[in-house]
C-alpha positions as CSV (number, residue, x, y, z in Angstrom):
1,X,81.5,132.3,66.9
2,X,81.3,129.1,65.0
3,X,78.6,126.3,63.6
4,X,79.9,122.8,65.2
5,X,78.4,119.1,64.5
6,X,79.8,115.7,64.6
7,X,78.1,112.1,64.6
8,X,79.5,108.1,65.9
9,X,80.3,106.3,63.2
10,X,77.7,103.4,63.9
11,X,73.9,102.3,63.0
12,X,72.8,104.1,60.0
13,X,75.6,106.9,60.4
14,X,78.6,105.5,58.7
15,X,79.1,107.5,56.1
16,X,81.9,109.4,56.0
17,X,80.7,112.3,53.7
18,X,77.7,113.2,55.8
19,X,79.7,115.4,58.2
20,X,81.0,117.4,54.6
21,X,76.5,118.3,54.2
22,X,76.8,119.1,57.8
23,X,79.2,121.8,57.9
24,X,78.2,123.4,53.9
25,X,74.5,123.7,56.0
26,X,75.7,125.5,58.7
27,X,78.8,127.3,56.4
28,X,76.4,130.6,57.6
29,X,77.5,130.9,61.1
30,X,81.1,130.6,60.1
31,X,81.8,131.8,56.6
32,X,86.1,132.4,57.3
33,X,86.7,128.6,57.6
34,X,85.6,124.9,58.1
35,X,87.9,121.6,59.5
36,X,87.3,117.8,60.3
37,X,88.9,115.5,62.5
38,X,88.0,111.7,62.1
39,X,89.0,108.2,63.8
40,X,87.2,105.0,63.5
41,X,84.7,106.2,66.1
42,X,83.4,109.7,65.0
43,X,83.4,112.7,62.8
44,X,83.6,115.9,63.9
45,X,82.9,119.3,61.7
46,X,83.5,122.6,62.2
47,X,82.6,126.1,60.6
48,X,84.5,129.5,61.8
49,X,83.6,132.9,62.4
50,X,87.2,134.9,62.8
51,X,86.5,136.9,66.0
52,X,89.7,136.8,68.3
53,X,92.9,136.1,67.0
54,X,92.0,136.0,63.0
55,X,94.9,134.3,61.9
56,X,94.1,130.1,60.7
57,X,95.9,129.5,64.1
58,X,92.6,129.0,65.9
59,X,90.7,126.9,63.4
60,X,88.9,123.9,64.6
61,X,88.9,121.1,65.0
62,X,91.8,121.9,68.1
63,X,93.9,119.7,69.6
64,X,95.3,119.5,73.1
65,X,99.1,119.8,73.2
66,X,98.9,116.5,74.6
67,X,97.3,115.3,71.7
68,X,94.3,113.1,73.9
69,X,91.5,115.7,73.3
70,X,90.0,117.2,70.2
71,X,87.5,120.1,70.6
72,X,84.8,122.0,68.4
73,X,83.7,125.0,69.8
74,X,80.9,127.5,69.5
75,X,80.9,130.9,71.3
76,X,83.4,133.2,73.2
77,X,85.0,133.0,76.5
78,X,85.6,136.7,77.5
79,X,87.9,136.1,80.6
80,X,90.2,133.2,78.2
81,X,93.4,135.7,79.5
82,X,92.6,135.9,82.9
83,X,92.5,131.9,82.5
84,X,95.6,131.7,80.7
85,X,97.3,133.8,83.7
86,X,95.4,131.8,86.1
87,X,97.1,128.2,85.0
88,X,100.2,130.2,84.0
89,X,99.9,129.0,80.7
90,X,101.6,130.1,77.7
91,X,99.8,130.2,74.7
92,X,100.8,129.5,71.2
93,X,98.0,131.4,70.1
94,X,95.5,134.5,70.7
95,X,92.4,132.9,70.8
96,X,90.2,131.6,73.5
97,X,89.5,128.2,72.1
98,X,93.2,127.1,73.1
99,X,92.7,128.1,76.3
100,X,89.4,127.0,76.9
101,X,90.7,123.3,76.0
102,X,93.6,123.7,78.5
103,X,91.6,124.4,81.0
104,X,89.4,121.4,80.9
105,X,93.0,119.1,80.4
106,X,93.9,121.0,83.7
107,X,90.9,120.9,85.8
108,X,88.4,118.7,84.4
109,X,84.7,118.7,84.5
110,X,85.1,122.1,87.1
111,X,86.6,124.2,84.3
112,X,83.2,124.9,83.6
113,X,82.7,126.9,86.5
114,X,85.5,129.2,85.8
115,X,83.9,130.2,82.2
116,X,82.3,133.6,82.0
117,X,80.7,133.6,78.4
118,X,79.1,131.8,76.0
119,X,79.3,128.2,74.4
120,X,78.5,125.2,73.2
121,X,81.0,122.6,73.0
122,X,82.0,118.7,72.8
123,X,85.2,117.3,74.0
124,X,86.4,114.3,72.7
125,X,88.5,112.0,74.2
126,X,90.8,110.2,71.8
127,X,91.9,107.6,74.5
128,X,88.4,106.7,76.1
129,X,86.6,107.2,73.4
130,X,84.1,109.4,75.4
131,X,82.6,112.1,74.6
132,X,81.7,115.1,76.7
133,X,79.4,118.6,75.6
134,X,78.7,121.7,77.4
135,X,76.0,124.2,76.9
136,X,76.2,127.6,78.6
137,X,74.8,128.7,81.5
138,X,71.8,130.4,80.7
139,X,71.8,129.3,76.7
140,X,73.0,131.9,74.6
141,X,74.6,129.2,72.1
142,X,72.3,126.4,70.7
143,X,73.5,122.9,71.1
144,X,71.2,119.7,69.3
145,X,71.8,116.6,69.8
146,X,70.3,113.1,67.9
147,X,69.7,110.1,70.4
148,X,67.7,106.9,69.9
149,X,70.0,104.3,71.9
150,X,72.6,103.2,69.2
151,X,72.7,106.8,66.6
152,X,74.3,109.6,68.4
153,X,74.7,112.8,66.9
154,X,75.1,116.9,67.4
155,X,74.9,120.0,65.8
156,X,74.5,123.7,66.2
157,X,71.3,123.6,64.2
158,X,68.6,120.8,63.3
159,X,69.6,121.6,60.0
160,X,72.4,120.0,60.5
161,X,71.2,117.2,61.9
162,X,68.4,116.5,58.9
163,X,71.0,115.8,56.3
164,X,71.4,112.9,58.2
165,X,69.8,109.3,57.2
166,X,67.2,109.7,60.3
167,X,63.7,109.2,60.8
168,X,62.0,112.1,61.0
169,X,58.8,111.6,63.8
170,X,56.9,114.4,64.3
171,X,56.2,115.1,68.1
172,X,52.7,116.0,69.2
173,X,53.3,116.9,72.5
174,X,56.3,119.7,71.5
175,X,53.4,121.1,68.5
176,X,51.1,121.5,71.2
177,X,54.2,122.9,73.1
178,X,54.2,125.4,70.4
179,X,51.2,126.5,70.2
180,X,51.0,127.1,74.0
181,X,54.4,129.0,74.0
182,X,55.0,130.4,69.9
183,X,58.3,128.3,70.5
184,X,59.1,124.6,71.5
185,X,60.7,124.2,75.3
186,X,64.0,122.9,75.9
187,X,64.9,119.8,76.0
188,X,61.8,118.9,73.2
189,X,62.1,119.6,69.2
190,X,59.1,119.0,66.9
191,X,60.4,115.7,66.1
192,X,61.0,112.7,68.7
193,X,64.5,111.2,69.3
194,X,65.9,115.0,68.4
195,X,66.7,117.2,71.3
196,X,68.0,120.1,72.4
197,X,71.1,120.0,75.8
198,X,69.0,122.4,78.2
199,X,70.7,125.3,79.7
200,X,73.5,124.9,82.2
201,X,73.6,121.4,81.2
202,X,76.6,119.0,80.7
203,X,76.1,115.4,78.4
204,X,78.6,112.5,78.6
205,X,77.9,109.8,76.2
206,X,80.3,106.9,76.9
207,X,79.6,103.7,74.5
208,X,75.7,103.5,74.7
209,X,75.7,105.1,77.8
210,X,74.0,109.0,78.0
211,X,74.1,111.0,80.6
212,X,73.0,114.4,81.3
213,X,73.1,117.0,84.3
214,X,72.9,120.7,85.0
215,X,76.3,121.7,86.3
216,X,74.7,125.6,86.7
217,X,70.9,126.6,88.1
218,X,70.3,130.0,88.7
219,X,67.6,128.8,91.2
220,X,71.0,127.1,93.5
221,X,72.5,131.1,93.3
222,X,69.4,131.8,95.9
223,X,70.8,133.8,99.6
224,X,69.3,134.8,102.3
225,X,67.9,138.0,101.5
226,X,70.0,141.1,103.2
227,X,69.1,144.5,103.3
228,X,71.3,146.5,101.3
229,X,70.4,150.4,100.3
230,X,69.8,152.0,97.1
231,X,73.0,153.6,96.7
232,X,74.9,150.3,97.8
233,X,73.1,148.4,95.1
234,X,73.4,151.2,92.4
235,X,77.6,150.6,93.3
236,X,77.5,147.1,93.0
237,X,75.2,147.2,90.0
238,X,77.5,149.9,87.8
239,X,80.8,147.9,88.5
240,X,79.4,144.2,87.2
241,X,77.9,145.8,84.5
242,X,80.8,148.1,83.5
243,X,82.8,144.1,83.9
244,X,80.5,142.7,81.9
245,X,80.6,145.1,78.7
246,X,84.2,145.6,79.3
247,X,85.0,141.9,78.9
248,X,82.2,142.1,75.6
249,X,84.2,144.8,74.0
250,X,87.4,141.9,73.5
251,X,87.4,141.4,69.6
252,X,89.7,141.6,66.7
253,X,87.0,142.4,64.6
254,X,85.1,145.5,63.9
255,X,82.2,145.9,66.7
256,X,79.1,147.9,67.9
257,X,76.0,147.7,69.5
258,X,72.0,147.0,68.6
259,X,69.8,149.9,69.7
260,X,66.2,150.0,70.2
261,X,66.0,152.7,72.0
262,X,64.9,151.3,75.1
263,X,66.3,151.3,78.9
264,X,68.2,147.9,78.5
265,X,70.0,148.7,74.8
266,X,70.7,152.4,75.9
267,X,72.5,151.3,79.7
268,X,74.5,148.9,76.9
269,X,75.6,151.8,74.6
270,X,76.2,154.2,77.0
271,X,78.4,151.7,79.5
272,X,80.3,151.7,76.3
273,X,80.7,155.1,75.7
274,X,82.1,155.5,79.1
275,X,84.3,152.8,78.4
276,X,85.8,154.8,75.6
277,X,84.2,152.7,72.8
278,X,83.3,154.4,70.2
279,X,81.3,152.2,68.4
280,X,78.7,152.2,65.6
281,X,74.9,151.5,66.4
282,X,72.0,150.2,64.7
283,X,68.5,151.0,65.1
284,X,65.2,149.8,63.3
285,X,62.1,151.5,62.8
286,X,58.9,150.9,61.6
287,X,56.1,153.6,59.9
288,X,53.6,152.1,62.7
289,X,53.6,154.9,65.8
290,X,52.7,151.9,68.5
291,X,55.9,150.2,68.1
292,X,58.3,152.8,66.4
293,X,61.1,154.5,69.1
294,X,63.3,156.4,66.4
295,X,63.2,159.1,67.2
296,X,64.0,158.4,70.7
297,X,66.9,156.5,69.5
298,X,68.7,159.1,67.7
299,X,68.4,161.3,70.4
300,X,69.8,159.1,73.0
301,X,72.3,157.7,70.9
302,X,73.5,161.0,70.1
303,X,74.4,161.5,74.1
304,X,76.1,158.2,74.1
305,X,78.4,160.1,70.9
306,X,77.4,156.5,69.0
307,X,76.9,156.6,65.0
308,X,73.5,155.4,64.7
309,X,72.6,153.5,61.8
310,X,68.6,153.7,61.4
311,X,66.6,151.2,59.4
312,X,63.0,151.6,58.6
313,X,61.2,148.1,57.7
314,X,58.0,148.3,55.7
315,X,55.0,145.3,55.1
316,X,56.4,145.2,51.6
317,X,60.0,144.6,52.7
318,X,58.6,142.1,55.4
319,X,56.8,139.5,52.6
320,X,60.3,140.2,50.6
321,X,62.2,139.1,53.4
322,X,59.9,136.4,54.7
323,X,61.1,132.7,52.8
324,X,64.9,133.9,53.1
325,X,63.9,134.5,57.1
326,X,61.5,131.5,57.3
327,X,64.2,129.1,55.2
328,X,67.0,129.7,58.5
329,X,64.6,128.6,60.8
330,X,64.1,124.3,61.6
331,X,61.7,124.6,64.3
332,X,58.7,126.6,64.6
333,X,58.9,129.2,65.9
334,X,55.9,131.9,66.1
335,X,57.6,135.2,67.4
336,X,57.3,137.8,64.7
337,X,60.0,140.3,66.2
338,X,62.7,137.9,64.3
339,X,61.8,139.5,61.3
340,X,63.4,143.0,62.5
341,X,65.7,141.2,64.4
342,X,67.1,139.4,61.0
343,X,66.9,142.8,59.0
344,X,69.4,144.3,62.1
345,X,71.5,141.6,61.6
346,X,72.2,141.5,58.0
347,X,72.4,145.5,58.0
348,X,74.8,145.8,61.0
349,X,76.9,143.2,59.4
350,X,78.2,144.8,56.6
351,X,80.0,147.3,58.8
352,X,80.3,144.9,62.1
353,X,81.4,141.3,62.8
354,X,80.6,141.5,67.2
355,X,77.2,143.5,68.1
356,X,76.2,144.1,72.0
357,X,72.8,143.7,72.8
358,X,70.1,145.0,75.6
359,X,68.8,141.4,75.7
360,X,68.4,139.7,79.4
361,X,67.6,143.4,81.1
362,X,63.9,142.4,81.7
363,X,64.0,139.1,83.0
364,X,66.9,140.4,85.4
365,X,65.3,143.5,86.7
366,X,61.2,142.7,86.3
367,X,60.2,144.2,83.1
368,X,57.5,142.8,81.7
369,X,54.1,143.7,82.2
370,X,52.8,139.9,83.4
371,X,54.4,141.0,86.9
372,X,51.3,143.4,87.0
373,X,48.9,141.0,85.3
374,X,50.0,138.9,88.5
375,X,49.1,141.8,91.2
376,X,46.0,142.6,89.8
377,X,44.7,138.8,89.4
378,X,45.7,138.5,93.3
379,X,43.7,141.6,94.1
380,X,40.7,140.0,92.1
381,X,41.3,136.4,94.1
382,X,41.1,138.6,97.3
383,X,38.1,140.7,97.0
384,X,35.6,138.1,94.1
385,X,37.0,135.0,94.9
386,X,37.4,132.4,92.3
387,X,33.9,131.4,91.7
388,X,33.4,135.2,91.2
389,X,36.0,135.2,88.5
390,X,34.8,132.0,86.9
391,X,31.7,133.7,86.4
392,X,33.6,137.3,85.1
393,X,35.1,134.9,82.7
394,X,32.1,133.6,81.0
395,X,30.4,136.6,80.9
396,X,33.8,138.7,78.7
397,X,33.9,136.1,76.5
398,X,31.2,137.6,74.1
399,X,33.1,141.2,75.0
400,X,34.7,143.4,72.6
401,X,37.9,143.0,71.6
402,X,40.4,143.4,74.7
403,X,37.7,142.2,77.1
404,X,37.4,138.9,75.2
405,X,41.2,137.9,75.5
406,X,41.1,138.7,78.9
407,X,38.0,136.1,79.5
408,X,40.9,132.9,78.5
409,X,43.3,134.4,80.9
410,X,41.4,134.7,84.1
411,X,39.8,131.2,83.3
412,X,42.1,129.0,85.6
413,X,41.7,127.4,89.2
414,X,44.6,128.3,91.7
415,X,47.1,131.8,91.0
416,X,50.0,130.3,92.2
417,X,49.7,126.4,90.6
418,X,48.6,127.6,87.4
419,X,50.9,130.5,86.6
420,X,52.1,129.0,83.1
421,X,48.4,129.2,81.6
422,X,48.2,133.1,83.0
423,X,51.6,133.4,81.2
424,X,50.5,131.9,78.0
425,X,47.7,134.1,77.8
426,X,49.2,137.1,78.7
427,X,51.5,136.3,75.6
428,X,48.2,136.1,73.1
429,X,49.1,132.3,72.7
430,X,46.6,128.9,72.9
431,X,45.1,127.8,75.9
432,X,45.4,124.4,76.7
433,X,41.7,124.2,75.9
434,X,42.2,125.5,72.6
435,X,44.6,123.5,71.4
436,X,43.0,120.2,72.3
437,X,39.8,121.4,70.1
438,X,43.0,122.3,67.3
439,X,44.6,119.3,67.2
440,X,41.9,116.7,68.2
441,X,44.0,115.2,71.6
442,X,44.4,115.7,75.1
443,X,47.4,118.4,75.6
444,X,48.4,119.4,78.6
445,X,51.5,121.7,79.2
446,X,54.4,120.1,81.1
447,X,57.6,121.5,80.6
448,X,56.6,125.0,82.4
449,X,54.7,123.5,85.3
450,X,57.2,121.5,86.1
451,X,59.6,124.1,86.2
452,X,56.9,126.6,88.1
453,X,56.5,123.6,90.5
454,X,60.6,123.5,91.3
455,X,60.8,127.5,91.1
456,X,58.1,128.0,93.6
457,X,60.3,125.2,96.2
458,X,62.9,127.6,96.0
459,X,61.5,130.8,97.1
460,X,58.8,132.4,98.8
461,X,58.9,135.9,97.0
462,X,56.3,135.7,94.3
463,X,57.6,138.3,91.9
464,X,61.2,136.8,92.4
465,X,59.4,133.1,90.9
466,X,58.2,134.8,88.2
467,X,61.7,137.0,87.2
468,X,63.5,133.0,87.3
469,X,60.7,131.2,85.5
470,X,61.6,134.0,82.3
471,X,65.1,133.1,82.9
472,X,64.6,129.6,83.2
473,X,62.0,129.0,80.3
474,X,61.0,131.8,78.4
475,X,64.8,134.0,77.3
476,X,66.6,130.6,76.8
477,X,64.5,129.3,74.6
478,X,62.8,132.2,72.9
479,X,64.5,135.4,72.7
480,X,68.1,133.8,73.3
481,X,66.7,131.4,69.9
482,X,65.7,134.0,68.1
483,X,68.7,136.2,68.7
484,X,71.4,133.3,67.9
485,X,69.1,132.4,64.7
486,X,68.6,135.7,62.8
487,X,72.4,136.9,63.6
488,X,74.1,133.6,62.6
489,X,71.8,133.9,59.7
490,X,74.2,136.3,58.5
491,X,77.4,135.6,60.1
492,X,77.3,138.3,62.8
493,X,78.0,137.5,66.4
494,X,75.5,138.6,69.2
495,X,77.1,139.4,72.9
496,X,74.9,140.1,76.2
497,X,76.6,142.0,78.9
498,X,73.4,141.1,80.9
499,X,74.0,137.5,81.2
500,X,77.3,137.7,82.8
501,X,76.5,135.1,85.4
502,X,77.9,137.1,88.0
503,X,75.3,140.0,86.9
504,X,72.5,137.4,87.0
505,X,73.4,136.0,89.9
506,X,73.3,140.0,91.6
507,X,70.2,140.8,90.3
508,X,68.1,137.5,91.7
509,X,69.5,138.1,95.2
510,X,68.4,141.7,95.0
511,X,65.8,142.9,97.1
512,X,62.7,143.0,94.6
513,X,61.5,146.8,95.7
514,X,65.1,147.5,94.0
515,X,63.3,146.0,90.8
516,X,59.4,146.5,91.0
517,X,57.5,148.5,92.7
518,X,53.6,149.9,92.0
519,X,54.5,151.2,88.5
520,X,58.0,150.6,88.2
521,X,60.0,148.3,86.8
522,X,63.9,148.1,86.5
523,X,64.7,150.4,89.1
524,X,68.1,149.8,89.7
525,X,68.6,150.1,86.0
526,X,66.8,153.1,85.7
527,X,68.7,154.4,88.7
528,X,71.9,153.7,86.8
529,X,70.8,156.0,83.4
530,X,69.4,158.7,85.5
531,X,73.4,159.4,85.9
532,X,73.7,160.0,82.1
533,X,70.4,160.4,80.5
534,X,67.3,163.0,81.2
535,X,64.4,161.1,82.8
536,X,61.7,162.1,80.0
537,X,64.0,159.3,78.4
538,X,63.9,157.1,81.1
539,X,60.6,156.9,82.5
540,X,58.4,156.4,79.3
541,X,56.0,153.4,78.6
542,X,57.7,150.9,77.8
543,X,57.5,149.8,73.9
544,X,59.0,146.5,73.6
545,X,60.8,145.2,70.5
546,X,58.8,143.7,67.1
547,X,57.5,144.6,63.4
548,X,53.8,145.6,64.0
549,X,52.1,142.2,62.3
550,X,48.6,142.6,63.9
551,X,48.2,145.6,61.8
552,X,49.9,144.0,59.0
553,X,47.6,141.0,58.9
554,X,45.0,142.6,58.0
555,X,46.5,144.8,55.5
556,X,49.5,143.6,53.2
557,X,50.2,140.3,54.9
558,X,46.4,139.7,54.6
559,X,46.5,137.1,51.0
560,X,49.6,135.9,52.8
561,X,48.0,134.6,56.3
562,X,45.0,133.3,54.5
563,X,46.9,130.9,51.3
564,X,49.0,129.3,54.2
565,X,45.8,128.3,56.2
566,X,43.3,127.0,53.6
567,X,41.8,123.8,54.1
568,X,44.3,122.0,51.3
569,X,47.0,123.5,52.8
570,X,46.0,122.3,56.4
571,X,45.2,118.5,55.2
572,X,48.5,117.9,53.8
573,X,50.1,118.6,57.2
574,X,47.2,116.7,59.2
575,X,47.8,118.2,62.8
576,X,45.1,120.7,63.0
577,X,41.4,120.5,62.2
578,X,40.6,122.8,59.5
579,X,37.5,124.4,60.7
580,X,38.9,125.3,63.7
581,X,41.7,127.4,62.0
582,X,38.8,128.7,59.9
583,X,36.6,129.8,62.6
584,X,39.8,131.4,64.4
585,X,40.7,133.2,60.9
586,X,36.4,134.2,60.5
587,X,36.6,135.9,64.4
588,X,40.1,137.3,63.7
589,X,39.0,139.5,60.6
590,X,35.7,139.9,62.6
591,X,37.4,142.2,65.0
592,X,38.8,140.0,67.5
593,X,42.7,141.3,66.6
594,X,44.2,139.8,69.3
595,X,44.2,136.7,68.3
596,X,46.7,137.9,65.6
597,X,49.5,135.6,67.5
598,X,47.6,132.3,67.7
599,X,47.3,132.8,63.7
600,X,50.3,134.1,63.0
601,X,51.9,131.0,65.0
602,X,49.6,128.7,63.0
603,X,51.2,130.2,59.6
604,X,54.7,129.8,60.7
605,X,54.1,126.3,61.6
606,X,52.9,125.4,57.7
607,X,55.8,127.3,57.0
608,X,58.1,124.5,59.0
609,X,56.2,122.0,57.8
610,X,56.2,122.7,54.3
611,X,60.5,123.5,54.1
612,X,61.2,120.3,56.7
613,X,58.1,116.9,56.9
């Protein structure tokens, strides 16, 4: 795992020693070594974490044995010897990156298709001067790029990209992006002409000529649906995912495992365990009962015969920990579960270098409570109508507490156009209304309906459209960014035996009963664990993964929240109005706790803008 960047040497970037401030900023996500290559055309920079083959034979910048290409590379290729075999290539060294540049030398732009991993990477062509960048298929590895026509540069992190002599614009459509979502959608950044390559997406950049295209969408993977049984499924199920983490166990380096607790994270350690990995796991908890699975994870970990490593975070720890977690991030970004996420990270570190994670389960197998939310707002369509629920909705808004949120959700014309704003709201976040009357403009959310709109062209099953809008919008750009963030903070590499594409590509074309039904979610999954684990442990609630900051809000964090939105405070940025933060603050500590997100997302954005405008 590695931090990449590079830049043309044209227009304002023609300074040689920029790419040197590129690579100390991102020295974090690969602390065991750093190169450059440079011609009259471009810099390149690379920082390396020592993962396979730890010797300095598979530092970057790497070279073709040709000599015409020059790669930096970000990620792992877990089936790099089944490749090697495959072109009957000998290698001169033990690390994927040598064979991942053969590959493209050998078969070009459809090398891609043979990866099964994750990356970001740019190709440079010595003799054509072109330059060619990849992004994996469902975007576990970050890849930014700067474009304004003539200036052309990329890095693993924006960070990256700021120590560079660029104008810095802020975007008003991606803040109001934000404030819909608590993160900013693919391809947008908060500042115009600064962009991040989608998922599954390829960029060329020949002279002043940028192109980009997906070479990989999920939504293409779609078959005709065929019945297949239970016990069929379960089969097919157990031997991808036994692939998967099998190919996610290849390190040189001390590894182990994250481990909530949870049915996604416990499949992941005990697949391990059967794989004869005895491995080392790491668990936070918190004092706060609603969110806190402990004492479930000892006990399950304990039947996997993992080592678990339990962590209890506190408020006090939390506002210790919060500029050091804050200072990593160069985008807002409003999801408060990176907190616990970083304090994993920096723990498991000390003993790991590779940790496999749970992450991916839900969106594959229906996990989240909005596919409920979605049956019971289609049940109220068919019995009220949506005059009747127009008139529900103005009459909760005045409601206590949980009845009042639910008044913004249920407040939109058609089910199946307007599935984003039911999304938004289900996730506590802005309405589009809201944050016109917060920033003083006309926002309307794009991104997501335009990807709803292509989703719901591709299939008919409703829940199915829902399952590939998470994969599509909300784990790329959200959970996969947090994840990448808080463990590259510290130098530790993440791996996802869920996103194996041929595991993703299983579970879409699975029959949804397999998935969700009534109650039920993740029932091929839960199939799977009722083979190794008592079902008391399966079929709880489920909890879901973040530091309890509602609660927190109003207690420790309370002087915290309200310093970051006074009216000063607010001015100096000049995006939102104050007394509409100071009204949302006023009916927050009145009792109206869940808008603790909207707030929360409104702090973190100061927070940007105070370290970055």
């Amino acid at each position: 795992m590695c931090g990449i960047c590079g830049y043309l040497k044209r227009g304002a970037l023609v300074d040689e020693t920029l790419i040197a401030k590129m690579t100390v900023e991102l020295s974090h996500r690969g602390p065991d070594a750093s190169g450059f290559y440079s011609d009259e055309r471009i810099e390149l920079g690379h920082r390396r974490l020592k993962v396979l083959d730890i010797s300095d034979d598979g530092n970057q910048p790497f070279y073709s044995q040709d000599g015409r290409y020059v790669m930096v590379y970000n990620g792992e290729i877990y089936n790099y010897q089944e490749l090697a075999k495959e072109m009957d290539y000998k290698a001169l060294t033990g690390c994927d990156t040598e064979i991942l540049l053969e590959a493209f030398v050998k078969w070009g732009d459809a090398f891609v298709d043979r990866l099964n991993g994750m990356f970001a990477m740019v190709i440079y062509d010595r003799q054509s001067g072109k330059i060619h960048a990849w992004r994996d298929r469902f975007g576990i590895k970050p890849f930014y790029y700067y474009w304004d026509g003539l200036n052309f540069a990329f890095a693993s992190e924006l960070k990256a990209l700021f120590c560079l002599p660029l104008e810095k614009e802020l975007d008003t459509q991606s803040i109001g992006d934000y404030l819909f979502l608590e993160y900013i959608p693919s391809p947008g950044s908060p500042y115009a002409y600064f962009h991040k390559l989608g998922h599954g997406s390829k960029l060329v950049l020949n002279d002043r000529n940028l192109e980009i295209n997906r070479y990989y969408d999920i939504t293409d993977k779609l078959r005709v649906s065929e019945e297949i049984s239970e016990k069929a499924a379960l089969a097919q199920f157990t031997e991808l995912f036994h692939s998967s983490v099998a190919l996610r166990n290849r390190a040189d380096v001390p590894l182990g495992a994250f481990f909530s607790g949870g049915t996604d994270s416990s499949a992941v350690l005990q697949a391990m365990y059967l794989l004869e990995n005895d491995c080392a796991s790491f668990h936070i908890g918190f004092d706060d009962a609603e969110v806190n699975e402990t004492n479930f994870a000892i006990e399950i970990a304990s039947m996997c015969g993992s080592d678990l490593n339990v962590i209890q975070m506190k408020p006090d720890e939390l506002l210790a920990d919060l500029e050091s977690v804050n200072r990593g991030f160069d985008s807002p970004f409003g999801v408060s579960s990176i907190y616990p996420t970083s304090k994993i990270s920096e723990i498991a570190r000390k003993e790991i270098t590779v940790a496999l994670s749970g992450d991916g389960g839900d969106e594959l197998f229906m996990g989240y409570g909005h596919y409920r939310w979605y049956r019971r707002l289609k049940k109220l369509d068919k019995i009220f109508g949506s005059s009747a629920r127009g008139m529900l909705s103005s009459a909760l808004v005045k409601a206590p507490d949980r009845f009042a949120r639910i008044s913004e959700m249920i407040d939109y014309g058609d089910l199946k156009r307007d599935w984003p704003h039911i999304w938004s709201q289900e996730q506590y976040m802005f309405s589009e209304r809201e944050i016109n009357r917060l920033m003083g403009g006309k926002y309307e959310n794009q991104s997501l309906r335009s990807s709803w709109r292509s989703i719901c062209q591709k299939t008919d099953d409703e829940y199915l459209r829902i399952s590939l809008f998470d994969l599509e919008n909300y784990l790329p750009d959200d959970l996969l960014y947090k994840v990448d963030m808080a463990s590259m903070a510290h130098g530790l590499e993440v791996r996802l035996p869920f996103l194996d594409h041929r595991l993703v590509e299983f579970a879409v074309n699975l029959p949804t009963e397999l998935k969700f039904k009534g109650d039920m979610h993740k029932i091929i999954l839960k199939k799977y664990l009722e083979q190794v684990l008592p079902k008391s442990f399966i079929y709880r609630p489920k909890w879901g993964f973040g530091a309890p900051i509602r609660n927190w809000m109003k207690g420790e964090l309370k002087e915290y929240v309200q310093s970051r939105l006074e009216s000063d405070v607010l001015n100096k940025s000049n995006v939102f109005d104050p007394k509409e933060v100071k009204e949302l603050l006023h009916q927050f500590y009145g009792g109206k706790s869940f808008l603790n997100k909207r707030i929360w997302a409104l702090v973190q954005f100061v927070e940007w803008h105070q370290r970055f405008s």
